[in-house]
C-alpha positions as CSV (number, residue, x, y, z in Angstrom):
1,X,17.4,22.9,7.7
2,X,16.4,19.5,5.8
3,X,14.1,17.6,5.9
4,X,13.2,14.0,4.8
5,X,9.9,13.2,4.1
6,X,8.6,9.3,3.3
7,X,5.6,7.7,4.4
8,X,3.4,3.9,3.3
9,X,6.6,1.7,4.5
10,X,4.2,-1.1,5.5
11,X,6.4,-2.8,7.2
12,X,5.7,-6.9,7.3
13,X,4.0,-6.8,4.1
14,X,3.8,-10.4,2.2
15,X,2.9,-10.7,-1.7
16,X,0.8,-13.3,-2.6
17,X,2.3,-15.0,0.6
18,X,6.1,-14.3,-0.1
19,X,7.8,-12.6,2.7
20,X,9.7,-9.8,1.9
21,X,11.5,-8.9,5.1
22,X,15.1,-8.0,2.9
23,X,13.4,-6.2,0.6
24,X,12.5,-3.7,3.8
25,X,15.6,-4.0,5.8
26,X,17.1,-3.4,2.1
27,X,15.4,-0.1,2.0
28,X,15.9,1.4,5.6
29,X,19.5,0.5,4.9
30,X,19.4,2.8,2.1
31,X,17.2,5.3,4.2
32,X,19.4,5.5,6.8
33,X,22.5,6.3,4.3
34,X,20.5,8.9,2.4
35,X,19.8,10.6,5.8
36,X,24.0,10.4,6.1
37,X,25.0,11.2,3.1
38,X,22.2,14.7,2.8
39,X,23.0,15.6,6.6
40,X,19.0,15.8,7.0
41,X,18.3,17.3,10.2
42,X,14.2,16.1,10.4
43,X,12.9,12.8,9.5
44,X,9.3,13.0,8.7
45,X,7.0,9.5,8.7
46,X,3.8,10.7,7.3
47,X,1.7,6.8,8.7
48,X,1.3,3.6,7.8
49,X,4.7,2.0,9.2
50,X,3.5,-1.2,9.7
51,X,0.9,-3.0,7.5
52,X,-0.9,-4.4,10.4
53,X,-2.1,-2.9,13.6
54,X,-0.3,-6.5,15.3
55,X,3.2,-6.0,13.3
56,X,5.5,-10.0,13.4
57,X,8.4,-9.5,15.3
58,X,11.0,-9.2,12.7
59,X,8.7,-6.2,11.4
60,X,9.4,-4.6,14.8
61,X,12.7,-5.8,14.8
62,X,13.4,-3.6,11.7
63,X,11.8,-0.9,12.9
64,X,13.0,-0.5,16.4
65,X,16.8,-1.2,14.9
66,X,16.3,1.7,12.1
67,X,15.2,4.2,15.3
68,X,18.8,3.0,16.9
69,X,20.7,3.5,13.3
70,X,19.2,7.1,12.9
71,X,19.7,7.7,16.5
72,X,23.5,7.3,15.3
73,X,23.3,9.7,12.1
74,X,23.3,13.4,11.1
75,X,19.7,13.4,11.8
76,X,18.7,15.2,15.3
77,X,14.8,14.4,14.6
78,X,12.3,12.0,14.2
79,X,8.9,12.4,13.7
80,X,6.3,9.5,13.1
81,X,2.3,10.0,12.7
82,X,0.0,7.0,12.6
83,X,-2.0,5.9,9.5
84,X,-4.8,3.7,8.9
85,X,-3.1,0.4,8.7
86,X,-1.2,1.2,12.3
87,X,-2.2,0.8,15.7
88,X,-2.4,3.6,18.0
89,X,-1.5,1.8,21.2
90,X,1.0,-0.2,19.5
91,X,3.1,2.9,18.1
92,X,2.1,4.6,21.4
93,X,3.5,2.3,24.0
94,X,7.0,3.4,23.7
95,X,6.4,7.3,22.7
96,X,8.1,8.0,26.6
97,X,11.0,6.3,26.2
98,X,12.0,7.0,22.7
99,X,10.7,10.9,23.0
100,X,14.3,10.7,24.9
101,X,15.8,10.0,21.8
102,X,14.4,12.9,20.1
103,X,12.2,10.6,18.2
104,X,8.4,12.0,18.5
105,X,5.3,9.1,17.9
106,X,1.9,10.0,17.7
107,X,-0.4,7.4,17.3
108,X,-3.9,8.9,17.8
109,X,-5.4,12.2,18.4
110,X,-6.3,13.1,21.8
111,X,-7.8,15.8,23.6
112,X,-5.1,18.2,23.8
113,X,-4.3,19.3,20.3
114,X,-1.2,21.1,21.8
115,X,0.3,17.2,22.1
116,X,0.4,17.5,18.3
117,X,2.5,20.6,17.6
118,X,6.4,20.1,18.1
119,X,8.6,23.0,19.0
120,X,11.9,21.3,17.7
121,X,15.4,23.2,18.1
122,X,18.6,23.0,17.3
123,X,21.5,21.5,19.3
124,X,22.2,24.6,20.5
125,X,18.3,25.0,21.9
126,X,17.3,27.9,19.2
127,X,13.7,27.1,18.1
128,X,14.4,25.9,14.2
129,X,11.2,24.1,13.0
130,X,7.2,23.5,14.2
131,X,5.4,20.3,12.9
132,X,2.0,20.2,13.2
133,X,2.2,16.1,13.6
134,X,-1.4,15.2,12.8
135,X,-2.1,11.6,12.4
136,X,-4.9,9.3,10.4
137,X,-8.0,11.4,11.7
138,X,-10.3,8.8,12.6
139,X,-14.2,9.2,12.4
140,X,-14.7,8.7,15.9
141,X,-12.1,11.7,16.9
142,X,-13.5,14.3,14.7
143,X,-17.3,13.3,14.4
144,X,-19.7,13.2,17.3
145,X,-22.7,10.8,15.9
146,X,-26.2,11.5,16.4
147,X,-29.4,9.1,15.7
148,X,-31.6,9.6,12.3
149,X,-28.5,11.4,10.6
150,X,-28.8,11.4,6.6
151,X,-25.2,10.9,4.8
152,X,-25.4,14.2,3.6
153,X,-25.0,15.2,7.1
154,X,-22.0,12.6,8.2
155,X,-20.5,13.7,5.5
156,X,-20.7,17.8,6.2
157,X,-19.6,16.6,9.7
158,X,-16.4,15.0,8.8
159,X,-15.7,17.5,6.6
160,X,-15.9,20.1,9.2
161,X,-14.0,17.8,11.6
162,X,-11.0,17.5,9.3
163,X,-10.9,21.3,8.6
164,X,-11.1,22.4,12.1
165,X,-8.5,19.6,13.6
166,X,-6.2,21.3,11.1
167,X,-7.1,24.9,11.7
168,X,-6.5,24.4,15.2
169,X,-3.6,22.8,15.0
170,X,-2.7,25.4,12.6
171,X,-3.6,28.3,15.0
172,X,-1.0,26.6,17.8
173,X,2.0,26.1,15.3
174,X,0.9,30.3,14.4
175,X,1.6,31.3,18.4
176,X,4.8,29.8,18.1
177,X,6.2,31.2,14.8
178,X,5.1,34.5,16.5
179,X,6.7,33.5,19.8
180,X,9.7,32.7,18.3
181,X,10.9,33.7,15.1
182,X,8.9,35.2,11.8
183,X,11.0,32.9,9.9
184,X,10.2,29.5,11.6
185,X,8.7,27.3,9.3
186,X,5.9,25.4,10.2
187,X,5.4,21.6,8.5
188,X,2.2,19.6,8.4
189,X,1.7,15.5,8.2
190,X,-1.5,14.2,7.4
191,X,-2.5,10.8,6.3
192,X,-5.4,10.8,3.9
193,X,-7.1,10.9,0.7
194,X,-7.1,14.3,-1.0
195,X,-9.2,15.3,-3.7
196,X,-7.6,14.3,-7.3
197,X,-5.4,11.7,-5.8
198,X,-3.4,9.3,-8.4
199,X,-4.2,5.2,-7.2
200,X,-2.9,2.2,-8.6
201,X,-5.2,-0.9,-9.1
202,X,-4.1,-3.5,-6.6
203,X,-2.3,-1.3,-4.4
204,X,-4.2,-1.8,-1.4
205,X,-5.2,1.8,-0.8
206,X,-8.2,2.0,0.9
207,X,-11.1,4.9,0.6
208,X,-11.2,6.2,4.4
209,X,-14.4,8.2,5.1
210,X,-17.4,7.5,3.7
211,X,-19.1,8.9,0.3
212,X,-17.1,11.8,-1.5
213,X,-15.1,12.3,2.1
214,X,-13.2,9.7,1.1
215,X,-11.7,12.2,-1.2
216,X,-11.0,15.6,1.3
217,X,-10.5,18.4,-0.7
218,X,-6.9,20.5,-0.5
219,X,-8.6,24.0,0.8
220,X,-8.7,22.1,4.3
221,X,-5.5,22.8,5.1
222,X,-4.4,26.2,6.6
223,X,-2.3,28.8,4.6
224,X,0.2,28.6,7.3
225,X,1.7,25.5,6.7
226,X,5.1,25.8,4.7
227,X,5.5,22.0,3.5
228,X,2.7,19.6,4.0
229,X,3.8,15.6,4.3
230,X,1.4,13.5,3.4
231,X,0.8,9.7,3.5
232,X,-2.0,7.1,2.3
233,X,-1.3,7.1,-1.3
234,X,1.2,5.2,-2.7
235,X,2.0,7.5,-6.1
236,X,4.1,10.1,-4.9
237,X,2.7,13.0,-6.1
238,X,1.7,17.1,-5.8
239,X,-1.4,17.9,-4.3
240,X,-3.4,20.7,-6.4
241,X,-0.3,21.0,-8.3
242,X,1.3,22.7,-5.0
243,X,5.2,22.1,-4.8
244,X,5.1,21.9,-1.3
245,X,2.3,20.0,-0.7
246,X,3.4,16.3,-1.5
247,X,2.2,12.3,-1.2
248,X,6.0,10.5,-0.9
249,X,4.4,7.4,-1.8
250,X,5.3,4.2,-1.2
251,X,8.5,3.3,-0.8
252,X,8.1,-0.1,-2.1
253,X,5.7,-1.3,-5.0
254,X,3.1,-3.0,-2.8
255,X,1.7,-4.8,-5.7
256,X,2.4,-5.8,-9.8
257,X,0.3,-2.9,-10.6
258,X,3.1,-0.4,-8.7
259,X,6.4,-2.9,-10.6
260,X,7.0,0.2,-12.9
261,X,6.3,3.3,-11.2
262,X,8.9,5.4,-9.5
263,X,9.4,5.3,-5.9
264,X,10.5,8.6,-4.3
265,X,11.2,10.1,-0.8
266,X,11.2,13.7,-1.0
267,X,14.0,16.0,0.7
268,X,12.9,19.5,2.0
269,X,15.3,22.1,2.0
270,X,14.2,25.6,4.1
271,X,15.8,28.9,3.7
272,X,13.6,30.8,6.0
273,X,10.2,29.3,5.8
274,X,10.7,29.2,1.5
275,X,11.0,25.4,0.9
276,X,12.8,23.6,-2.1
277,X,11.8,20.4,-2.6
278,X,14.1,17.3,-4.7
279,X,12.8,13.8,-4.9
280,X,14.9,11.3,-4.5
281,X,14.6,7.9,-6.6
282,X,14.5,5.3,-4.0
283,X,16.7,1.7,-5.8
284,X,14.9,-0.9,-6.6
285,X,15.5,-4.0,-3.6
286,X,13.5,-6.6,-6.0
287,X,12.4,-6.4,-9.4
288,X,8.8,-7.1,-9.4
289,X,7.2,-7.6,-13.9
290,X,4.0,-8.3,-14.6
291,X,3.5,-10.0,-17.8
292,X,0.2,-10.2,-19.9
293,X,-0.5,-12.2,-23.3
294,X,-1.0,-15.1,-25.1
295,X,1.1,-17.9,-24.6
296,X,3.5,-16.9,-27.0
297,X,3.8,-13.1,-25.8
298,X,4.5,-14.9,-22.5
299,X,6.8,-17.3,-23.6
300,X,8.9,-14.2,-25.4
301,X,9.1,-12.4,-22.3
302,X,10.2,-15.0,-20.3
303,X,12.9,-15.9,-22.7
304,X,14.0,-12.1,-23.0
305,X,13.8,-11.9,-18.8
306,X,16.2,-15.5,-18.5
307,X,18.8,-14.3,-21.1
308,X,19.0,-11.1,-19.2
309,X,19.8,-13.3,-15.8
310,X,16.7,-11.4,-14.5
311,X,15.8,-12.3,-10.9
312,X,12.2,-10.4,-10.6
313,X,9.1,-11.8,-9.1
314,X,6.8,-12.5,-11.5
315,X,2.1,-12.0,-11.7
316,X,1.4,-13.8,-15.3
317,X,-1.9,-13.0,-16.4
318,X,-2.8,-15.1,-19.5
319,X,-5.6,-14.0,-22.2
320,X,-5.4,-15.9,-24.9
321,X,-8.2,-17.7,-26.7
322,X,-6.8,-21.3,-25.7
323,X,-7.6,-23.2,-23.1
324,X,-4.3,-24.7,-21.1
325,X,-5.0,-26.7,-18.3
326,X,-0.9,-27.2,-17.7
327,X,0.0,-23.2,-17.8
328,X,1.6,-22.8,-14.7
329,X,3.4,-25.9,-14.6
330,X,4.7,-25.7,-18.7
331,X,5.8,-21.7,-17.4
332,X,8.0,-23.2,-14.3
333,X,9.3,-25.6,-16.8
334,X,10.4,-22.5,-18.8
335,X,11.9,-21.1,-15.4
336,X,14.2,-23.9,-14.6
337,X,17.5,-23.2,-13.1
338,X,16.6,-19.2,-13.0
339,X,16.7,-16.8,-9.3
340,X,12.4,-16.2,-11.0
341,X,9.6,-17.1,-9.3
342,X,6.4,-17.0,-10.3
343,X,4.2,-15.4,-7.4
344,X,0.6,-15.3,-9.5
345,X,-0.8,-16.8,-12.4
346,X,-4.4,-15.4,-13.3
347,X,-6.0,-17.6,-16.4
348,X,-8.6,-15.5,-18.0
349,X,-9.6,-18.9,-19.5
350,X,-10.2,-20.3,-16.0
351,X,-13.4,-18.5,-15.3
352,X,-17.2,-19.6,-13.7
353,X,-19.0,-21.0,-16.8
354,X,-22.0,-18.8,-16.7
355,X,-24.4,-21.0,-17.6
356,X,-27.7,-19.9,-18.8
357,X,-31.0,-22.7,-19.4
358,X,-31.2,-23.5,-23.4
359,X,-35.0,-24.7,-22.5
360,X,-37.7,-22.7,-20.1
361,X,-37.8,-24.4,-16.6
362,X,-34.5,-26.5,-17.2
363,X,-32.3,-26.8,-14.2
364,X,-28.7,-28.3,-13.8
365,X,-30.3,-31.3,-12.5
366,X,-32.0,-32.5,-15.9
367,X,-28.3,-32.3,-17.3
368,X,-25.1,-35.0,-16.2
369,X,-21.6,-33.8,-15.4
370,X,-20.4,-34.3,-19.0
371,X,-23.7,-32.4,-20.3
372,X,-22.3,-29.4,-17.7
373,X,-18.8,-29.5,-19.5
374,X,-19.9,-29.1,-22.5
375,X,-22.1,-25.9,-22.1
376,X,-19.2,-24.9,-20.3
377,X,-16.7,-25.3,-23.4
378,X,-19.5,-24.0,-25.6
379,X,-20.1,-20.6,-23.3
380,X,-16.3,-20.2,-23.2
381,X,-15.7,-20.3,-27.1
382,X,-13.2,-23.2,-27.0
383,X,-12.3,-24.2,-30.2
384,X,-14.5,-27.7,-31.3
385,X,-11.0,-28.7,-32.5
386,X,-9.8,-28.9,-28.4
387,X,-12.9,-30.4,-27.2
388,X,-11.9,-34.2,-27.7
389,X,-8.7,-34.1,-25.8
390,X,-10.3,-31.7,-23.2
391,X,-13.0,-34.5,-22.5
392,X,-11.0,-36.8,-22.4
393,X,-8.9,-35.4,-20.0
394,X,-12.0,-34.4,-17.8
395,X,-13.6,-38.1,-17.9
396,X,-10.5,-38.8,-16.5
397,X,-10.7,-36.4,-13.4
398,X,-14.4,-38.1,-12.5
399,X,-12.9,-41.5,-12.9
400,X,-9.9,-40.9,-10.8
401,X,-12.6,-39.1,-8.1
402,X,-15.0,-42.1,-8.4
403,X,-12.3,-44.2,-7.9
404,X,-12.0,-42.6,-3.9
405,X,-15.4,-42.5,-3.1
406,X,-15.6,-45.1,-0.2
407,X,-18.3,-47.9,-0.3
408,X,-21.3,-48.1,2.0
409,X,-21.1,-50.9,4.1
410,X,-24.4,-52.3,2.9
411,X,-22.2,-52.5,-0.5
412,X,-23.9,-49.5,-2.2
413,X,-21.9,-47.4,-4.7
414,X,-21.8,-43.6,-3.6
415,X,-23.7,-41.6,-6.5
């Protein structure tokens, strides 16, 4: 018995407004020839397929036309949970017809926990695997509110409601095992925020209870479950140190701060209900870099990216001590006739001036524009060396905005 296990595809994604539509078909490709190639038997989608609960059409496209691909493979299972980013009547609205196809969706919990454990079976029709398929656990399924509530107590509540969801849940896949076989292993999804969990900055992941729930600690899930697949977090990672307790992470960097962290799916292999688990390094569709410096760091890396016929997507953050009011377009310049592209420049020198009163009771309107400028220059620590060509250059932004302002037809100026 093998399983696959991947989660966080978000699915119709942009970065900083850049489509990346290949860069997902790119990877289901490879999913679906990794499912091939391992003869996995159970694919496991531990939420968040799409990034939006109202997914574009080619996002469905994709999706719908990687169910008809696996339908076609080694694998005889499918099994996708909702996360926080999906929509449970959008993943829902199909679950009839494509439960045909062996290919199991739950969007939402409900009030039959029984509709979340899976008996699955071989082709043969021998009992070989239960999935306790739990999806996002929303605050309204698992927490009945009640008027003059402290946080403390919201908090105790959701706590309570997570561990007895999975408990129950737990208890069904038991009566199964014991209905069945001693040896039939019993697999878990959840899509959450555990205790100790490993973020990235920028990578969208969102805290999704409130207070310290947002961080559920590991003892709420029941000793019965063999492999737990989890989603939400984008590092893939062990929970508690557990080798069968496991985030996939994303299988795409979903921001600059992911460009150089490892992207895995993880394949589960049970002998009896003991499960070995190998990651698998998921290729890299396009090379994201993020690149901070001075100018001249910048400029070095640059060089070193166009000898190497490089073709990465590029966040630029500049910190140097100069003040370049040309940056991106002298770094596109640099760019010429290179597959790069520049997705995000961040100048650190390009900040709000912070301007404090030098005299009690003075406000900006005892000071003119060019008065405003140069506090501005002065908070900033520009060089007194730059400020002559930077004035310059910013008497010649009023003029040519002074220049536009339309006349009054009594013949007044605009001041």
């Amino acid at each position: 018995m093998k399983i696959l296990h991947t989660s966080d595809w978000h699915l119709g994604r942009t970065l900083y407004g850049k489509k990346r539509y290949e860069e997902f078909a790119a990877f289901l490709h490879w999913l679906t020839d990794t499912i091939n190639q391992h003869q996995v038997d159970v694919l496991l989608v531990a939420g968040d397929v799409f990034d939006t609960g109202t997914p574009s059409n080619r996002a469905q496209e994709l999706y719908y036309r990687f169910l008809r691909n696996v339908g076609k493979s080694s694998c005889r299972h499918v099994v996708i949970t909702a996360g926080n980013h999906d929509s449970p009547s959008f993943l829902n609205a199909p679950k009839d017809l494509l439960r045909t196809l062996n290919i199991h969706v739950i969007g939402a919990t409900s009030g039959s926990p029984e509709e979340e454990v899976l008996l699955l079976s071989s082709q043969t029709g021998t009992p070989e695997l239960v999935v306790c398929a739990v999806p996002y656990l929303r605050d309204r399924d698992i927490r009945l509110a009640e008027a003059g509530e402290s946080i403390a107590d919201k908090e105790s509540k959701l706590l309570d409601g997570i561990r007895s969801h999975y408990a129950l849940v737990g208890e069904l896949a038991e009566q199964q095992r014991n209905a069945n076989h001693p040896d039939l292993p019993i697999v878990a999804t959840g899509h959450l925020f555990t205790a100790g969990g490993q973020t990235i900055d920028g990578d969208g992941v969102r805290e999704l209870y409130i207070g310290s729930l947002a961080h559920v600690g590991a003892s709420v899930f029941p000793a019965c479950i063999d492999y737990l697949a989890l989603g939400h977090l984008h590092v893939p990672q062990k929970v508690g140190g557990s080798e069968t307790r496991r985030y996939s992470g994303s299988p795409l960097p979903m921001g600059f701060g992911e460009s150089r962290q490892r992207k895995t799916v993880c394949l589960v292999e049970f002998r009896g209900r003991a499960a070995s688990v190998l990651p698998l390094d998921v290729p890299i569709f396009q090379a994201l870099e993020q690149i901070r410096g001075n100018l001249i760091a910048i400029e070095t890396r640059l060089a070193e990216l166009v000898a190497a016929h490089s073709q990465a997507w590029l966040e630029i953050i500049y910190t140097g001590e100069e003040v370049i009011s040309n940056l991106r377009e002298h770094l596109e310049s640099l760019l010429a006739g290179t597959s790069m592209e520049i997705l995000r420049i961040k100048n650190n020198r390009v900040t709000d001036c912070g301007l404090q009163p030098t005299n009690e009771g003075e406000s900006l309107d005892d000071l003119d524009v060019t008065d405003v400028f140069k506090r501005c220059l002065s908070v900033h620590a520009v060089p007194e060396a730059q400020w002559p060509d930077l004035l310059h250059t910013y008497q010649e932004v009023l003029h040519s905005l002074h220049e536009d302002v339309p006349v009054e037809p009594s013949g007044k100026g605009q001041g």
